[in-house]
Backbone as JSON, one array per atom type, in Angstrom:
{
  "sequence": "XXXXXXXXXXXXXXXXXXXXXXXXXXXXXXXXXXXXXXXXXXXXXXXXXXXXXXXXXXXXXXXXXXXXXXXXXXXXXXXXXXXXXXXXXXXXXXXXXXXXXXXXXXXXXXXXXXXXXXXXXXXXXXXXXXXXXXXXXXXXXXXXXXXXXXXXXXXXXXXXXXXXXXXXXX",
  "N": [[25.0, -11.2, -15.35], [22.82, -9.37, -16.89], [19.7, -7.66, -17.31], [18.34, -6.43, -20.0], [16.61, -3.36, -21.42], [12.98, -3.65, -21.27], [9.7, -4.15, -22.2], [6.0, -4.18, -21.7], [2.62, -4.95, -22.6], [1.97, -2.24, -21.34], [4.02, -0.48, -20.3], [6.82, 0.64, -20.4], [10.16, -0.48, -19.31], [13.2, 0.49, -18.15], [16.57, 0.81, -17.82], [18.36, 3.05, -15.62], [20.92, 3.84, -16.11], [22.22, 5.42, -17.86], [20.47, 7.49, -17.8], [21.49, 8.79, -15.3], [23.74, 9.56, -15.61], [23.79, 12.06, -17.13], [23.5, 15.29, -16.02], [21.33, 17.27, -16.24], [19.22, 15.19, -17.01], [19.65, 13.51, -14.4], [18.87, 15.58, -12.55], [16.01, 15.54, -13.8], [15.17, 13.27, -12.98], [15.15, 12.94, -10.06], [13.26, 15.26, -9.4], [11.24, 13.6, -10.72], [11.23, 11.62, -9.29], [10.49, 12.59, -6.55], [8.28, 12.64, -6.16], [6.94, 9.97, -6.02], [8.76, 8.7, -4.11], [7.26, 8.46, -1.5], [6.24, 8.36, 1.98], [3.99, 6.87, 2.36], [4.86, 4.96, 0.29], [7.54, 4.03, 0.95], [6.87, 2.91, 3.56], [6.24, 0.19, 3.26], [9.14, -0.96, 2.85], [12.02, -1.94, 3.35], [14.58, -0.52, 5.93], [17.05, 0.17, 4.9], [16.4, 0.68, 2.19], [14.24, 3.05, 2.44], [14.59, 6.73, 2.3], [17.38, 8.69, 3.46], [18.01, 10.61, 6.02], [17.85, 14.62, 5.97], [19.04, 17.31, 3.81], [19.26, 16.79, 0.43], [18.43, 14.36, 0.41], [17.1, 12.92, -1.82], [18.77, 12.89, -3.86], [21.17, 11.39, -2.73], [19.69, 8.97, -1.9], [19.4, 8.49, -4.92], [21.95, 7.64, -5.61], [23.08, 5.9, -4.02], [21.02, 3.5, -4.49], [22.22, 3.52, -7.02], [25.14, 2.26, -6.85], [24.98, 0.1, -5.82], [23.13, -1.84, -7.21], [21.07, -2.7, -10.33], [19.01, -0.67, -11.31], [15.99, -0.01, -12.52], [13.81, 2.15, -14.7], [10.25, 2.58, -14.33], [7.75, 3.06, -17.03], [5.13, 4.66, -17.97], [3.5, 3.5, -20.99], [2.04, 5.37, -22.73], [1.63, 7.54, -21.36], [3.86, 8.31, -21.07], [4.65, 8.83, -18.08], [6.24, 8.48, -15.29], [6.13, 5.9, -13.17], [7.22, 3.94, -11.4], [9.55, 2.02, -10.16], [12.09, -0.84, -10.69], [14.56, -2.89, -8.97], [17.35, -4.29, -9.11], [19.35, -6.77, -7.15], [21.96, -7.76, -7.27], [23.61, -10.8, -6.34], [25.81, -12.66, -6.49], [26.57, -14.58, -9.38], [23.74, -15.65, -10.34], [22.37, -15.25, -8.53], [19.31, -13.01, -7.84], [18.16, -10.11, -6.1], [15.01, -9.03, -6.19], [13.12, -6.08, -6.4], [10.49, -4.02, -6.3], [9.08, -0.69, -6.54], [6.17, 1.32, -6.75], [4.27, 4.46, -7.62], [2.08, 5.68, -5.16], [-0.51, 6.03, -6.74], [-0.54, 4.32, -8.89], [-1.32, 2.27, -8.01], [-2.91, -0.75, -7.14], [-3.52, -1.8, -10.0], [-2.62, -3.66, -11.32], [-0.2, -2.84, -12.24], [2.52, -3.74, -11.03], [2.43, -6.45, -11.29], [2.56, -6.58, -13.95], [4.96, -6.04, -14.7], [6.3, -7.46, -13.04], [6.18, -9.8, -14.17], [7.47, -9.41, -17.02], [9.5, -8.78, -16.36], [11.12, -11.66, -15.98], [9.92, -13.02, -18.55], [11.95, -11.27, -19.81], [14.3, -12.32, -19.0], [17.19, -13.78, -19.29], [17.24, -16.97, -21.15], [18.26, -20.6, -19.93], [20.71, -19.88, -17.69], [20.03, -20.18, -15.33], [18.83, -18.76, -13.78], [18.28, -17.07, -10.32], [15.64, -15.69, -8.95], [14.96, -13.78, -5.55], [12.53, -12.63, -3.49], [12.21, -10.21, -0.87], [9.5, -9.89, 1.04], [7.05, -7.5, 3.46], [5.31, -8.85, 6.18], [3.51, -7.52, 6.36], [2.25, -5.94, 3.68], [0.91, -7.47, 1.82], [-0.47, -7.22, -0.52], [1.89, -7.24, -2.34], [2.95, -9.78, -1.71], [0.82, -11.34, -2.73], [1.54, -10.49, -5.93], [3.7, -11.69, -6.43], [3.04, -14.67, -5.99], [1.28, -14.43, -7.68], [2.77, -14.32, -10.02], [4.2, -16.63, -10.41], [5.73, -17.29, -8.33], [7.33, -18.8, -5.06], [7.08, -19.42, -2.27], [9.04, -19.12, 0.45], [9.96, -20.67, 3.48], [12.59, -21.08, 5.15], [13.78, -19.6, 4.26], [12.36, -17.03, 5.14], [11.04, -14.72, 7.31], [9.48, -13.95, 10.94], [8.79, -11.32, 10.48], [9.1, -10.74, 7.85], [8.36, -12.09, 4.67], [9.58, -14.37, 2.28], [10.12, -14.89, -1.3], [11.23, -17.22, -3.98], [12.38, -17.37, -7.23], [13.35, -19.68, -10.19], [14.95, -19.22, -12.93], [15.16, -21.02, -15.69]],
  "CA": [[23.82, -11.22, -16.17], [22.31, -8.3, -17.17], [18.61, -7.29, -17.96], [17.97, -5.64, -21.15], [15.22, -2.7, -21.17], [11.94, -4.85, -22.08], [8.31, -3.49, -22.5], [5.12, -5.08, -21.87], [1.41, -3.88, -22.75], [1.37, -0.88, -21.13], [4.6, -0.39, -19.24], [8.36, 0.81, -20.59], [11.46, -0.61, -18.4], [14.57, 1.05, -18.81], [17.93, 1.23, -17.03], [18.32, 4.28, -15.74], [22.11, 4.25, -16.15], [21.89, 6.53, -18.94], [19.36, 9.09, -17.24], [22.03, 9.23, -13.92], [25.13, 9.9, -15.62], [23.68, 13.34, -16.98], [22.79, 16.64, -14.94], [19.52, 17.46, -16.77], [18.58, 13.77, -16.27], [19.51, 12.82, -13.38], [17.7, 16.26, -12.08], [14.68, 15.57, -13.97], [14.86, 11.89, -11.96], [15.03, 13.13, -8.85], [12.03, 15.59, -9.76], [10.21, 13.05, -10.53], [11.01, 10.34, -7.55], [9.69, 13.33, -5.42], [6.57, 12.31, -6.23], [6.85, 8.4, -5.85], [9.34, 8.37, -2.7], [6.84, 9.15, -0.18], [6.46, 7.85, 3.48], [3.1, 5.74, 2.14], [5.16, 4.12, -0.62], [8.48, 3.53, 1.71], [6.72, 2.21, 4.92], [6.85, -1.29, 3.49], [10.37, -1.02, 2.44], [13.32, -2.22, 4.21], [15.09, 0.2, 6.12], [18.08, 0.76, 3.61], [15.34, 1.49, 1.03], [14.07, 4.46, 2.77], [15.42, 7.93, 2.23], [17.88, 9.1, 4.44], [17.53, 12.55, 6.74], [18.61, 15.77, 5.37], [19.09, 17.95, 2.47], [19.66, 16.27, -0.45], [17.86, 13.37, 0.62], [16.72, 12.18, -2.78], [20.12, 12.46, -4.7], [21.56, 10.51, -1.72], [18.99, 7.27, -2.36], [19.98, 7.79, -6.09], [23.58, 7.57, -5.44], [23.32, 4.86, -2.94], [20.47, 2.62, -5.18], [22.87, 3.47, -8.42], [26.15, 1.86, -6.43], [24.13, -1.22, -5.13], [21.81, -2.36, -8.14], [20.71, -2.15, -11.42], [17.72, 0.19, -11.34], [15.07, 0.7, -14.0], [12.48, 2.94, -14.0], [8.99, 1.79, -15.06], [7.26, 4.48, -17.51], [3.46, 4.43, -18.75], [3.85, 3.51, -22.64], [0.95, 6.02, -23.21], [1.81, 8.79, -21.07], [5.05, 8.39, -20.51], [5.03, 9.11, -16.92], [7.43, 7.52, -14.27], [5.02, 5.23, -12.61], [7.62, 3.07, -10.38], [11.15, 1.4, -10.39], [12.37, -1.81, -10.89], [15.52, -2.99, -8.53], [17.81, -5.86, -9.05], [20.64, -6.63, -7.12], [23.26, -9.05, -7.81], [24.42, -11.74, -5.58], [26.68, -13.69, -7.36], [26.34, -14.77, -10.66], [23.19, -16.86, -10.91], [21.3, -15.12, -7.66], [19.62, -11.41, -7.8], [17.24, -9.72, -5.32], [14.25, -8.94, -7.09], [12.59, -5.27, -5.47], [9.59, -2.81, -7.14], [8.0, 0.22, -6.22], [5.54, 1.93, -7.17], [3.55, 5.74, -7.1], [0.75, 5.65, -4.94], [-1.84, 6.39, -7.87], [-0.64, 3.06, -9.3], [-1.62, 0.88, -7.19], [-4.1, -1.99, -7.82], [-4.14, -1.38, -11.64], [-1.6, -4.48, -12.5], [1.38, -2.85, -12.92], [3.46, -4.58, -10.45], [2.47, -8.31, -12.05], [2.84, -6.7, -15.14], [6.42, -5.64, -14.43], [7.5, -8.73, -12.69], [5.83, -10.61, -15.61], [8.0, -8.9, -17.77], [11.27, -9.08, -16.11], [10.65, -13.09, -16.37], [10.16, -12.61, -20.0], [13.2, -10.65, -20.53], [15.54, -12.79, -18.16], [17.83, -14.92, -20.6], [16.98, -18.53, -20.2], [19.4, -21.06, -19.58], [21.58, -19.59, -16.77], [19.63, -20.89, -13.7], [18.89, -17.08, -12.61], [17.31, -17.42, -9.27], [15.19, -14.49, -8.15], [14.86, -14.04, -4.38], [12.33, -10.96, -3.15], [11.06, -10.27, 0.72], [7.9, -8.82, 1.75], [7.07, -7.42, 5.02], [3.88, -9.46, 6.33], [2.29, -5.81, 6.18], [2.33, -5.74, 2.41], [-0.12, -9.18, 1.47], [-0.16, -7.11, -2.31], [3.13, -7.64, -2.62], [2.53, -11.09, -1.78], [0.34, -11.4, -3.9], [1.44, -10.16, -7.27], [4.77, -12.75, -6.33], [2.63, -15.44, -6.25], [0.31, -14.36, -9.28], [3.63, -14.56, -11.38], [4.9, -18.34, -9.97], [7.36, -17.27, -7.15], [6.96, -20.02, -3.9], [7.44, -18.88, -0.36], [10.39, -19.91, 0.91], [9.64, -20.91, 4.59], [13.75, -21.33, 5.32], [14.61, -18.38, 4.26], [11.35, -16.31, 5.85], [11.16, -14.6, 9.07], [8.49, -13.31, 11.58], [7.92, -10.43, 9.7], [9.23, -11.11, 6.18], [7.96, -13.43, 3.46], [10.67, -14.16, 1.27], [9.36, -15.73, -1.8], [12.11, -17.15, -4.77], [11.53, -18.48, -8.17], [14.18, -19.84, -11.0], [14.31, -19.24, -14.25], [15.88, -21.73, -16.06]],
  "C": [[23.08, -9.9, -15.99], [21.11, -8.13, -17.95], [18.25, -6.68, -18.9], [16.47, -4.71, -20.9], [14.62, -4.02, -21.57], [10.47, -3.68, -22.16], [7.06, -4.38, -22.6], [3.95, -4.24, -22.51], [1.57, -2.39, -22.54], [2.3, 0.1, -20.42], [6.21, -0.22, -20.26], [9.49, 0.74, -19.33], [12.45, -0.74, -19.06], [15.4, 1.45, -17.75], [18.02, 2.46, -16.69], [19.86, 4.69, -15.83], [22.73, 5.26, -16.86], [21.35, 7.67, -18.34], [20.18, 9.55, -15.69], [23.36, 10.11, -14.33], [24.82, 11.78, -16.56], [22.84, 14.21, -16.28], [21.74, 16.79, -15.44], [18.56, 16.07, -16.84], [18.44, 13.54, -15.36], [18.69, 13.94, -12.56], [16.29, 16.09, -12.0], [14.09, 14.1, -13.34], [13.99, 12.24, -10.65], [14.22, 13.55, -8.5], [11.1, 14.54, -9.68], [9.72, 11.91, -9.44], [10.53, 11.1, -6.21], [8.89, 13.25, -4.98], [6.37, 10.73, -5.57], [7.7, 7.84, -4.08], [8.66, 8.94, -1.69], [6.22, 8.22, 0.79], [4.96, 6.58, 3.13], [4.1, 4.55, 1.22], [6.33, 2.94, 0.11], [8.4, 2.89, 2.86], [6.91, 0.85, 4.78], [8.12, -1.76, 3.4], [11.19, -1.11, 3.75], [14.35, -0.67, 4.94], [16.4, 1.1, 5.1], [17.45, 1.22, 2.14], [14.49, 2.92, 0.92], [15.0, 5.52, 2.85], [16.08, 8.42, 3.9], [17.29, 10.31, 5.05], [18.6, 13.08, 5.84], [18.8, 16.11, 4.05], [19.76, 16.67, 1.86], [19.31, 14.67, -0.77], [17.51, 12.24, -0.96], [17.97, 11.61, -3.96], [20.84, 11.45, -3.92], [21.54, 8.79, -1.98], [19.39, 6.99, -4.0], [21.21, 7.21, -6.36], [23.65, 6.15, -5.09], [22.17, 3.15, -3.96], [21.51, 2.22, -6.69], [24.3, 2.42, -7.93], [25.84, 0.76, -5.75], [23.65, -1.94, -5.95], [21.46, -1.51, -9.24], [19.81, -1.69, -11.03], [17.38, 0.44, -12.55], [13.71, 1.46, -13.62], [11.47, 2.15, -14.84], [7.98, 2.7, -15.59], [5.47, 3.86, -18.23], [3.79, 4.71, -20.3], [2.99, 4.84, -23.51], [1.28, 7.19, -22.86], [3.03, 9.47, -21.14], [5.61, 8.93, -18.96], [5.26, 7.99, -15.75], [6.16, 6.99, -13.36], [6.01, 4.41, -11.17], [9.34, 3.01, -11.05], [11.34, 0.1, -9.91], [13.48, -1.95, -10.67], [15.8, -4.54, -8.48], [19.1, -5.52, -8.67], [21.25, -7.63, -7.0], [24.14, -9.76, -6.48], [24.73, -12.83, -5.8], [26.15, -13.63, -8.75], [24.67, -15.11, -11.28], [21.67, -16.03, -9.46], [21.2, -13.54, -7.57], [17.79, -11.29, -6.74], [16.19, -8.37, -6.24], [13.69, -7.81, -5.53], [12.14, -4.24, -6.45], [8.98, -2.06, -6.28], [7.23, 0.9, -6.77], [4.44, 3.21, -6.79], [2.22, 5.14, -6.29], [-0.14, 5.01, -5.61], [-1.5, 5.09, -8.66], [-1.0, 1.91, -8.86], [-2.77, 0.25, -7.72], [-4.61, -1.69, -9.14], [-3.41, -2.65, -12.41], [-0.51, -4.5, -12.66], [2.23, -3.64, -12.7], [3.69, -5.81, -10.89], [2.9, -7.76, -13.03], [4.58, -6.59, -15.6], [7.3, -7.1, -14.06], [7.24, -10.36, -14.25], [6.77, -10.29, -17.06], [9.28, -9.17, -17.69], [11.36, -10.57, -16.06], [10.84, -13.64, -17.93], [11.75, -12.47, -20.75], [14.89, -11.36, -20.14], [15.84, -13.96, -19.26], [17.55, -16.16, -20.14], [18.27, -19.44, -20.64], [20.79, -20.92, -18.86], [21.05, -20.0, -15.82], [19.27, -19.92, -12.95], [17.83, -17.74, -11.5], [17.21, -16.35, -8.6], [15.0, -14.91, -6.71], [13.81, -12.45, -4.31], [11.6, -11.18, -1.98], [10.41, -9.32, 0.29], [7.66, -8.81, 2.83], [6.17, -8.0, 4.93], [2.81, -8.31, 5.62], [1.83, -5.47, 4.7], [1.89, -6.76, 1.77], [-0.15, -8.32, 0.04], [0.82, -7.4, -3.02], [3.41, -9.76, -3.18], [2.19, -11.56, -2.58], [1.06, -11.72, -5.47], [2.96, -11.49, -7.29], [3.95, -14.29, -6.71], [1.69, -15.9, -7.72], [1.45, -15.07, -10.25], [4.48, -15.59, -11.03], [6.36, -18.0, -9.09], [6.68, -18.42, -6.29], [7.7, -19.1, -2.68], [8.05, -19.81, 0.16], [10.32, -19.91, 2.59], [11.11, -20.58, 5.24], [13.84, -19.9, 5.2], [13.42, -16.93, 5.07], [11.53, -16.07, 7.13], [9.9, -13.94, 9.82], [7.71, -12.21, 10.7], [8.24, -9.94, 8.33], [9.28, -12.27, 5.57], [9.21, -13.29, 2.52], [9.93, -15.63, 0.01], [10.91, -15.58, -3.3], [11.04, -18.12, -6.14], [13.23, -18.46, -9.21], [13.99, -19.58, -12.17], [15.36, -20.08, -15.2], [16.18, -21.87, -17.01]]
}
């Protein structure tokens, strides 16, 4: 199962499968995740979500996010500037790990609900998809915006210091 771009109010999500597979794209990516991959944005993130060491560091995480998970980026309808990214990755047919980030300068404006509100929207109904997404404790916005858009905190699957919160879409 596969997500189709979608678009809400204020927010364009789009595959970036297209923008990796050419050189003047996938450059002008990497450019711009320069901005968004930084040590405030990645501290809540899972270790395999943070950029590796060493040159080339950013093509690296694209490589390694592109060979793992669909990725979409998440663009301002108005400005058109790369605001975040939208990661889904596939475990099995029916179960995908739901994971967003976003720039700094976006923060507490919406986006994130508006994004996961969206991918909800756009998810085909009648397959049984069942999102799964952790949060470190440290990250209660996260929390949050999961709960805003009807996920449940999954106690079972939770640990000391990650909330794991799932929802179905049926």
């Amino acid at each position: 199962m596969r997500i189709q771009n979608f678009t809400t109010s204020r927010l364009s999500i789009t595959s970036w499968r297209t923008i990796v597979q050419g050189p003047k794209q996938r450059a002008a990516l990497e450019q711009d995740l320069a901005l968004i991959l930084t040590p405030n944005v990645l501290a809540p993130l899972p270790e395999p979500l943070r950029l590796p060491r060493g040159a080339g560091q950013i093509a690296d995480w694209v490589r390694a996010r592109e060979a793992e998970s669909d990725v979409y980026s998440v663009t301002h309808l108005g400005t058109g500037v790369l605001l975040g990214l939208l990661i889904l990755a596939h475990d099995g047919p029916q179960n995908v790990h739901l994971g967003y980030m976003l720039a700094d300068a976006a923060w507490g404006r919406g986006y994130a609900t508006e994004v996961v509100w969206g991918l909800l929207e756009a998810t085909p109904k009648g397959q049984g998809v069942v999102y799964v997404a952790g949060v470190g404790v440290a990250n209660p916005a996260s929390s949050s915006v999961l709960l805003k858009t009807g996920f449940v905190l999954s106690p079972q699957m939770s640990s000391l210091d990650t909330r794991v919160y799932t929802q179905v879409v049926a």
